[in-house]
GUKOLTI-674499 format. One line per 2 residues: number of its first residue (from 1); their letters; for each residue x, y, z of C-alpha. Coordinates in steps of 0.1 Angstrom, whole numbers, plus 5000, padded with zeros to 4 digits. Each point is the difference from the previous one (the first is absolute). Example, Ala and Ser with C-alpha at 12.3 -4.5 7.8 and 13.67 -1.06 7.14 Angstrom:
1	as	5123:4955:5078 | 5014:5034:4993;
END
This chain:
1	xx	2777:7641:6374 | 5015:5019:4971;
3	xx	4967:5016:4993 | 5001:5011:5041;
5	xx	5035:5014:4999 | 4993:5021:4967;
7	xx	4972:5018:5017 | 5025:5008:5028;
9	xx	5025:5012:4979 | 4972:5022:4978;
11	xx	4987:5013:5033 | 5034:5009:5017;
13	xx	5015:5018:4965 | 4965:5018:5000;
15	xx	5008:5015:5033 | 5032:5010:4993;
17	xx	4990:5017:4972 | 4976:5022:5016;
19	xx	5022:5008:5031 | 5025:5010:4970;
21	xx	4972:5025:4985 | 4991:5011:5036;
23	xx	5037:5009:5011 | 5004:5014:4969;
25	xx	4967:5024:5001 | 5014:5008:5034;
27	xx	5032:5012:4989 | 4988:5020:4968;
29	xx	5002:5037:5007 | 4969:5025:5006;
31	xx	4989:5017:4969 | 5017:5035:5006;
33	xx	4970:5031:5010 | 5001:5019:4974;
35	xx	5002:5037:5014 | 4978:5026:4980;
37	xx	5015:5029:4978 | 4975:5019:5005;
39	xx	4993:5026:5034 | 4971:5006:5025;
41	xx	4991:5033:5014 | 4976:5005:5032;
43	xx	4985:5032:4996 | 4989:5013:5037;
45	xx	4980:5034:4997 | 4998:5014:5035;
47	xx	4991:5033:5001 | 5001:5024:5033;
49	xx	4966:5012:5012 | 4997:5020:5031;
51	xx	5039:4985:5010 | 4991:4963:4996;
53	xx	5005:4978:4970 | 4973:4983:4982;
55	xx	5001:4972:4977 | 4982:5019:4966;
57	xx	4975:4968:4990 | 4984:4993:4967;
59	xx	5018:5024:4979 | 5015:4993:4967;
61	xx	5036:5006:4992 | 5019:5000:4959;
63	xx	5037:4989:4995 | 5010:5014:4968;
65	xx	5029:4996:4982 | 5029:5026:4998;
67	xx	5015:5028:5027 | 4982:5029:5007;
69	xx	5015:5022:4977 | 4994:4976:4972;
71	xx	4964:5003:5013 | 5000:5037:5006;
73	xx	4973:5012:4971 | 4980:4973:5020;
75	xx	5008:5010:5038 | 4993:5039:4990;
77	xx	4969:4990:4988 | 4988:4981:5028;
79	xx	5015:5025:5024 | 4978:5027:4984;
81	xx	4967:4979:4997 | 4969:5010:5023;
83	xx	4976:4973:5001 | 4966:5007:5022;
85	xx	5002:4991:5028 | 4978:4967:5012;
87	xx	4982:5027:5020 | 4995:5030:4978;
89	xx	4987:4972:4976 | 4977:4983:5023;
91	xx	4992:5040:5008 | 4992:5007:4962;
93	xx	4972:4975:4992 | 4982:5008:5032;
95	xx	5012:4974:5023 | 4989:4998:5038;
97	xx	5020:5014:5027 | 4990:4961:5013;
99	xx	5016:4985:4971 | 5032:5020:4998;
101	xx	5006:4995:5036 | 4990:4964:4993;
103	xx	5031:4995:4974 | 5023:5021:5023;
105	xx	4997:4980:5027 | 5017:4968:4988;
107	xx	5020:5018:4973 | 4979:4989:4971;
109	xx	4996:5009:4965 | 4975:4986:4993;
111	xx	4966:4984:5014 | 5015:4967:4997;
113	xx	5026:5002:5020 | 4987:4987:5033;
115	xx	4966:4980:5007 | 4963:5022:5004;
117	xx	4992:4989:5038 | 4965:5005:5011;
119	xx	5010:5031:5020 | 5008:5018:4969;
121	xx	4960:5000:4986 | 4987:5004:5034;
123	xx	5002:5020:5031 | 5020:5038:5007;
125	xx	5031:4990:4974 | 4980:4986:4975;
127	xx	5010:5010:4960 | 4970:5012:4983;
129	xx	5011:4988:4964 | 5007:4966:5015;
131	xx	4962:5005:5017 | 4987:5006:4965;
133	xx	5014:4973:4985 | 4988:4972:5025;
135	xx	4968:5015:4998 | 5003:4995:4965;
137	xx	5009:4963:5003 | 4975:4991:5023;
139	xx	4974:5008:4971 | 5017:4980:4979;
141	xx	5010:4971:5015 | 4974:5001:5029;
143	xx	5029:4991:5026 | 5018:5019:5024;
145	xx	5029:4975:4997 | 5006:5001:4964;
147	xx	4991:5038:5000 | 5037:5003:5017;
149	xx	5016:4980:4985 | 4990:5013:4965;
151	xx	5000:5035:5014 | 5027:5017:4979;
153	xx	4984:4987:4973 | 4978:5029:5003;
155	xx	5021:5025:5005 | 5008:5028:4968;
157	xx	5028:4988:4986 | 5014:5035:5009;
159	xx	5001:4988:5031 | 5004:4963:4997;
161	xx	5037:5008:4980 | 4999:5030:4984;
163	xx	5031:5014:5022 | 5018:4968:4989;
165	xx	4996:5003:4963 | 5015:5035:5003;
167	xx	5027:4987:5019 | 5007:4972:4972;
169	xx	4998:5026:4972 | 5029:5019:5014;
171	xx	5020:4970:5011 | 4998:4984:4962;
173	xx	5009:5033:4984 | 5030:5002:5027;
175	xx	5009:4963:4991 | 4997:5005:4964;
177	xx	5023:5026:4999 | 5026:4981:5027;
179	xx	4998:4969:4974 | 5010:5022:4973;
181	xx	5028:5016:5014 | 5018:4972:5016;
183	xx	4989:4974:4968 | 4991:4978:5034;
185	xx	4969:4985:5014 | 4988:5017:5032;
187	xx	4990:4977:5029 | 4986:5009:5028;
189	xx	4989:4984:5036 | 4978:5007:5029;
191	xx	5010:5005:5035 | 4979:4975:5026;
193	xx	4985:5018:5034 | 5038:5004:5015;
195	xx	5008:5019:4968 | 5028:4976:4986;
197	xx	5002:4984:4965 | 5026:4980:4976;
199	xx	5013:5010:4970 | 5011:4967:4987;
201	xx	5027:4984:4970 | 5018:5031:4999;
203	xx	5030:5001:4977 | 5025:5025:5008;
205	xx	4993:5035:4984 | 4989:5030:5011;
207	xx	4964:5007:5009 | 4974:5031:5018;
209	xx	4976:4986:5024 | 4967:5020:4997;
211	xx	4965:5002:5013 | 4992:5026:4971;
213	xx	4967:5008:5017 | 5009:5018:5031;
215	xx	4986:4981:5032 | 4978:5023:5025;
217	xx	5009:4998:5033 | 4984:5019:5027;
219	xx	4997:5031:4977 | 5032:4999:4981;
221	xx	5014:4987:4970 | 5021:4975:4996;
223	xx	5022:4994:4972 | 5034:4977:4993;
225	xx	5023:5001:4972 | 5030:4980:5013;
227	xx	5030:4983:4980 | 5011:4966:5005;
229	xx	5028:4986:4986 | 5009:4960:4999;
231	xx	5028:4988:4999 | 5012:4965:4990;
233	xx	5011:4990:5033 | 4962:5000:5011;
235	xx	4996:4972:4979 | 4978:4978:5021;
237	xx	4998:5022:5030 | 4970:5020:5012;
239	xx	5011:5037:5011 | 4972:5025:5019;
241	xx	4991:5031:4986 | 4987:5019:5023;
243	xx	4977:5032:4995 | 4991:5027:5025;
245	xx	4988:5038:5000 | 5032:5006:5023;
247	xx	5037:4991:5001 | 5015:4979:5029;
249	xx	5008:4964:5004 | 4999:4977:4965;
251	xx	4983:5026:4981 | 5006:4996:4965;
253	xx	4974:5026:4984 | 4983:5030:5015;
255	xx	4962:5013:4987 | 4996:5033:4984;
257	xx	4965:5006:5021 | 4981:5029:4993;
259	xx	4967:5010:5018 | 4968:4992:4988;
261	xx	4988:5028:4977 | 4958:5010:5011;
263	xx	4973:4991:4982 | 4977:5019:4981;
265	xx	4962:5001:5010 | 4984:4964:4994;
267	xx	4974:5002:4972 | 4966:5013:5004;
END
């Protein structure tokens, strides 16, 4: 009997104590969020063209640290810079009219920014370097299949990326010089195919938003210097930034644009 009523008493104290630690779990306050110190900015880069806006895709922006003037030996430099153009350079190692037309279309630098459809090695519109080089592949892998999918693997490297590698040359000389001005690392982002992208864990400062490399645009150049300054209360809040090649609306920076300068004859 003894034996039956300890059990009780061991099972009923056992059951208060947890409804003790349950009601007291219950009652313990939520951990407090803890809010970031640091800022977001969208960048939105929607330039005009022919009246209507356009989100500017896959194009690479810098945030460097310090105002403009702090930046100036920097901005005048850039400013005065004339890279060659994607087409004069496509233009200068003998590229097809095919081929130029090819990139322009989609807005490309480069041959890989969009996929080599069947269309583009046969028929009317067909690019005769991208002809050569599945001709190429079919010899050496004996399949029309892999010969496309391998195909830029035998095109010149010229072609393949030698606009890109010019393009990186200038933009690592430009972000050299930024880092050493502003003793600060430059970062950078890309925008996606509506032309936005996030500058993240932002502490507030000063700071230019650049593209260094102006962007071509349906013959123009397109170039932003803009300065952003954050400020402690955007601690933990994302703010747009928006860029345009006009003012109106939320425009926070306008484009110095500049028309396309001609090319010189393509090699012989």
């Amino acid at each position: 009997m003894y034996s039956s009523r300890w059990h009780v008493r061991l099972l009923i104290a056992l059951a208060l104590g947890l409804l003790c630690v349950e009601s007291g779990a219950a009652q313990s306050p939520a951990p407090t969020p803890q809010i970031s110190a640091h800022a977001v900015i969208r960048l939105r880069v929607r330039p005009r063209v022919e009246g209507k806006e356009r989100g500017l895709s896959r194009k690479r922006f810098f945030l460097i640290k310090g105002s403009l003037e702090e930046n100036r030996a920097l901005i005048d430099k850039i400013e005065g810079s004339q890279p060659l153009s994607l087409e004069c350079y496509y233009r200068s190692i003998g590229a097809s009219e095919a081929l130029i037309r090819w990139l322009r279309e989609n807005d490309c630098e480069s041959v890989y920014c969009r996929e080599i459809a069947q269309g583009d090695t046969e028929g009317q519109e067909a690019v005769p370097e991208f002809q050569a080089a599945l001709a190429q592949g079919k010899r050496e892998f004996g399949s029309v299949a892999l010969a496309r999918k391998w195909l830029t693997v035998n095109l010149s490297d010229e072609i393949r990326s030698g606009f890109y590698k010019r393009q990186q040359e200038t933009l690592h000389a430009f972000i050299k010089q930024a880092e050493e001005l502003s003793k600060s690392k430059v970062v950078s982002v890309m925008t996606d195919r509506n032309g936005t992208a996030y500058f993240t864990d932002l502490v507030p400062g000063t700071y230019v938003i650049s593209n260094l490399v102006p962007a071509e645009l349906a013959g123009n150049r397109l170039l932003w210097n803009c300065e952003l300054k954050v400020k402690a209360v955007d601690a933990g809040t994302e703010r747009p930034f928006l860029l345009s090649t006009q003012k109106g609306g939320n425009v926070k920076c306008i484009s110095i644009e500049k028309p396309l300068p001609p090319c010189a004859e393509k090699k012989k």
